[in-house]
C-alpha positions in Angstrom: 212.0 254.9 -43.8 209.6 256.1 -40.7 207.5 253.7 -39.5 205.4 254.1 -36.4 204.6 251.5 -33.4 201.1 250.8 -32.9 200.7 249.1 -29.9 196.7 247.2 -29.6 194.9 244.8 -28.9 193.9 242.9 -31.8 190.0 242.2 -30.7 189.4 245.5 -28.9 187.1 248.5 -30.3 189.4 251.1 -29.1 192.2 249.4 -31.3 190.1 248.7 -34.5 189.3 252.5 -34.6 192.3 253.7 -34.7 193.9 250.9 -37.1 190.9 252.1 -39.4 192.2 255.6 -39.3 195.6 254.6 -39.8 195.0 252.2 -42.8 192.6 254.8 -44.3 195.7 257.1 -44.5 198.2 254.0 -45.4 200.2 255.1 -42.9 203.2 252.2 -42.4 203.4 251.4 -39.1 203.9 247.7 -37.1 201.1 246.8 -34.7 202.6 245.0 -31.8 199.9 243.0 -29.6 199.0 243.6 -26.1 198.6 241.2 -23.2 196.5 242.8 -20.5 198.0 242.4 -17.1 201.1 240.4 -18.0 201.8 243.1 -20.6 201.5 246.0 -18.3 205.1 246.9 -17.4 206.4 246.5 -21.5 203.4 248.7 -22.4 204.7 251.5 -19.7 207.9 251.6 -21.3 206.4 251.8 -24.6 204.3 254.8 -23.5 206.6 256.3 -21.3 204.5 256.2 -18.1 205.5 254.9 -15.3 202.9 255.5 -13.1 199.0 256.2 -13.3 196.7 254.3 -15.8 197.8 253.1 -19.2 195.7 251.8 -22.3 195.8 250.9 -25.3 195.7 251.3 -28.1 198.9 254.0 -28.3 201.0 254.6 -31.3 204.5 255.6 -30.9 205.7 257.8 -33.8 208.6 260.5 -34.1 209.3 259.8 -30.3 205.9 260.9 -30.0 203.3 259.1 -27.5 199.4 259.2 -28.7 197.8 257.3 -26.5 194.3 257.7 -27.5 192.3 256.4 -30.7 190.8 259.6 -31.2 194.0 261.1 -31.0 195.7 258.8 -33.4 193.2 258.9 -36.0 193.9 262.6 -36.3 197.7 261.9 -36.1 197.1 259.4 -39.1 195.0 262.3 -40.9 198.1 264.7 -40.6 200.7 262.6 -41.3 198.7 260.0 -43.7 197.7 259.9 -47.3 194.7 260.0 -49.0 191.1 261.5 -48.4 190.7 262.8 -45.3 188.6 261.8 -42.4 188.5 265.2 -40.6 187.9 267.2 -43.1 187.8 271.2 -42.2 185.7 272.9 -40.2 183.9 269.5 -39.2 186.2 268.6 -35.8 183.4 269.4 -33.5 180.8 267.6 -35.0 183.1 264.4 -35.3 184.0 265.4 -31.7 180.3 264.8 -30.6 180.1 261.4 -32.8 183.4 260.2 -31.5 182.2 260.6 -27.6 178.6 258.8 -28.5 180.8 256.0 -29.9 182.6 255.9 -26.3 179.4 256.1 -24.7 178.7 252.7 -26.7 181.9 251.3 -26.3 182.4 251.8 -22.8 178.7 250.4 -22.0 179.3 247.4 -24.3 182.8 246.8 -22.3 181.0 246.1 -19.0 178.7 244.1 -20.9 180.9 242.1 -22.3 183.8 241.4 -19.5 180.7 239.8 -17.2 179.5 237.8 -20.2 183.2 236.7 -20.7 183.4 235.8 -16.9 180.5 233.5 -17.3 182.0 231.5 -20.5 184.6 229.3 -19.5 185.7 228.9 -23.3 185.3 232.8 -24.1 187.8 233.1 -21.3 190.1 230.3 -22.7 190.6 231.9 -25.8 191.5 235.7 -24.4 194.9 233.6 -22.9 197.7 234.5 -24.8 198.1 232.8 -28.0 201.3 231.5 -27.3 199.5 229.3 -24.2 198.9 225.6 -25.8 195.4 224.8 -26.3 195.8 221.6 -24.1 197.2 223.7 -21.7 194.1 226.0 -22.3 191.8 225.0 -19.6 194.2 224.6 -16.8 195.2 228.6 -17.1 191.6 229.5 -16.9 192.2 231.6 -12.9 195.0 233.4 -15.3 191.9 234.8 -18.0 189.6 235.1 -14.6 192.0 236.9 -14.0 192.6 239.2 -16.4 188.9 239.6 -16.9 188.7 241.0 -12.9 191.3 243.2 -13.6 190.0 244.8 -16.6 186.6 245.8 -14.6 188.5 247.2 -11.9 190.4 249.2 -14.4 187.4 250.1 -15.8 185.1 250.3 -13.0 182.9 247.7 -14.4 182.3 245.4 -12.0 178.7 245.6 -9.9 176.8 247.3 -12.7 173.3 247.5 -13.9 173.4 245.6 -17.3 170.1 246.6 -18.3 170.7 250.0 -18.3 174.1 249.5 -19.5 172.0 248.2 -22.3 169.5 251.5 -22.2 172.7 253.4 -22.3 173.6 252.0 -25.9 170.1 252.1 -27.6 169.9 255.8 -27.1 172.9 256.9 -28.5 172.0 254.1 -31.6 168.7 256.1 -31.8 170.4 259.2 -32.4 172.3 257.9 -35.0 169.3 256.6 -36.5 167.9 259.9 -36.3 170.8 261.2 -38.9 171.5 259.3 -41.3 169.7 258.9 -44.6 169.2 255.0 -44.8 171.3 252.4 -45.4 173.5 254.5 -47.6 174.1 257.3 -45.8 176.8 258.9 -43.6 176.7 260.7 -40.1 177.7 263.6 -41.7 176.8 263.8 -44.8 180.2 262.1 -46.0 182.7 259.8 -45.1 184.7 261.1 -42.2 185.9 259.7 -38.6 182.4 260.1 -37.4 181.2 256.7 -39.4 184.4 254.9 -38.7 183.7 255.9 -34.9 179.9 254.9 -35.1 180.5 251.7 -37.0 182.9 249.9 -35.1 180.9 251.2 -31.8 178.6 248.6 -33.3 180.8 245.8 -32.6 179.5 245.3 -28.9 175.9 244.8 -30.5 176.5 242.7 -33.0 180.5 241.6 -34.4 181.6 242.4 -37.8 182.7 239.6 -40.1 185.9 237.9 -39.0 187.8 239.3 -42.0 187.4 242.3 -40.8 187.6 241.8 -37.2 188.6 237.8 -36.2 186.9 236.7 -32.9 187.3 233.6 -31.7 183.7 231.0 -31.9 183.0 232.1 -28.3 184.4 235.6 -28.1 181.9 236.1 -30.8 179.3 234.9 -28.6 179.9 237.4 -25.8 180.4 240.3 -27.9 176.3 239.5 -29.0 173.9 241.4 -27.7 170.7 239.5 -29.2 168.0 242.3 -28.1 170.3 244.9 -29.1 170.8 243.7 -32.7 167.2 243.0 -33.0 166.2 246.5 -32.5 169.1 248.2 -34.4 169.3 245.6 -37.6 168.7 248.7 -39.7 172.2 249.9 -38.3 174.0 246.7 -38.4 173.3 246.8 -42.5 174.6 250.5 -42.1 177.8 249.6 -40.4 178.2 246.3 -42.7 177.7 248.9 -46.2 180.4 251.1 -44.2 183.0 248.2 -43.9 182.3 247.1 -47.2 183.0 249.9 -49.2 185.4 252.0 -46.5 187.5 249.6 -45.0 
């Protein structure tokens, strides 16, 4: 039987997307984890890239290399079962959602890896799980790290948090802007746009662990306090989504 290889990163955003899509569908597949840094040259082969910038999360399916959560969730809408989540004649308008959602994302990623680099036990658990917890705070240059080289990867180092920060609340106030209270959807429906604008949410406030299990401290720098304040209306939005959608 076909089953595809989805390679992620069990805590990250990017990955949860793109499982959501994928489970939405019931699509069988294996998730394999990824270590950034040390994991680098397994996650090449995987991908088939030898050289330039690789990321996860990419799903390997058929032979075929989607290296993108956008890109996989409409692999998993092809190939998948069930209602789907780009329904016709909306691609555009999920299009639009999907790059506000990176917009948050990507602003809640340098947020979060100088957070991480100030907690010493946010940083502990990021090691590998397979690293003893004894052995836990002896390895902590190894998450430093890690951390560094994510934010030169990224080009996240050095940057304004507060308007990393401004960045977020105005793509959360256009989304306040569309939908219809608590119980409403970006697009009138349930599509890719919601799953997109949901989980963008995790870097202002983290959904329950059964959805999405954080560590006690990596829940603590994923928090953005003022954030959540402002946008509790949306944080209920994103909790209904989950509830009844995932």
């Amino acid at each position: 039987m076909r089953q595809c290889i989805f390679v992620a990163l069990s805590y990250s955003a990017w990955s949860e997307k793109a499982r959501w899509a994928l489970d939405h569908h019931r699509v069988d597949y294996r998730e394999v984890e990824h270590v950034p840094l040390l994991g680098t040259p397994l996650l090449r082969a995987r991908v088939r890239s030898p050289i330039g910038r690789v990321t996860v999360p990419a799903l390997v399916d058929d032979g075929v290399v989607y290296t993108d959560s956008f890109d996989i969730a409409r692999r998993a809408d092809r190939i998948g079962q069930g209602e789907r989540l780009f329904p016709r004649g909306m691609d555009d308008a999920i299009a639009t959602w999907n790059r506000s959602s990176e917009l948050i994302l990507k602003a809640g990623r340098v947020l979060l890896l100088e957070k991480t680099l100030r907690n010493p036990r946010a940083m502990q658990e990021a090691l590998p799980a397979q690293i003893p917890r004894a052995l836990r705070p002896r390895m902590l240059f190894l998450a430093k790290a890690g951390a560094r080289f994510l934010q030169h990867k990224y080009g996240a180092s050095g940057r304004d948090l507060d308007a990393e920060r401004a960045r977020i609340a105005r793509e959360l106030v256009s989304l306040r802007e569309v939908l219809d209270g608590p119980e409403g959807y970006v697009l009138g429906n349930f599509t890719y746009a919601d799953v997109a604008m949901a989980v963008a949410l995790q870097v202002v406030w983290p959904v329950d662990n059964r959805w999405l299990p954080l560590g006690e401290e990596t829940r603590v720098v994923w928090q953005e306090p003022g954030l959540a304040e402002a946008f509790r209306d949306l944080i209920a939005w994103r909790d209904r989504v989950y509830d009844k959608h995932r």
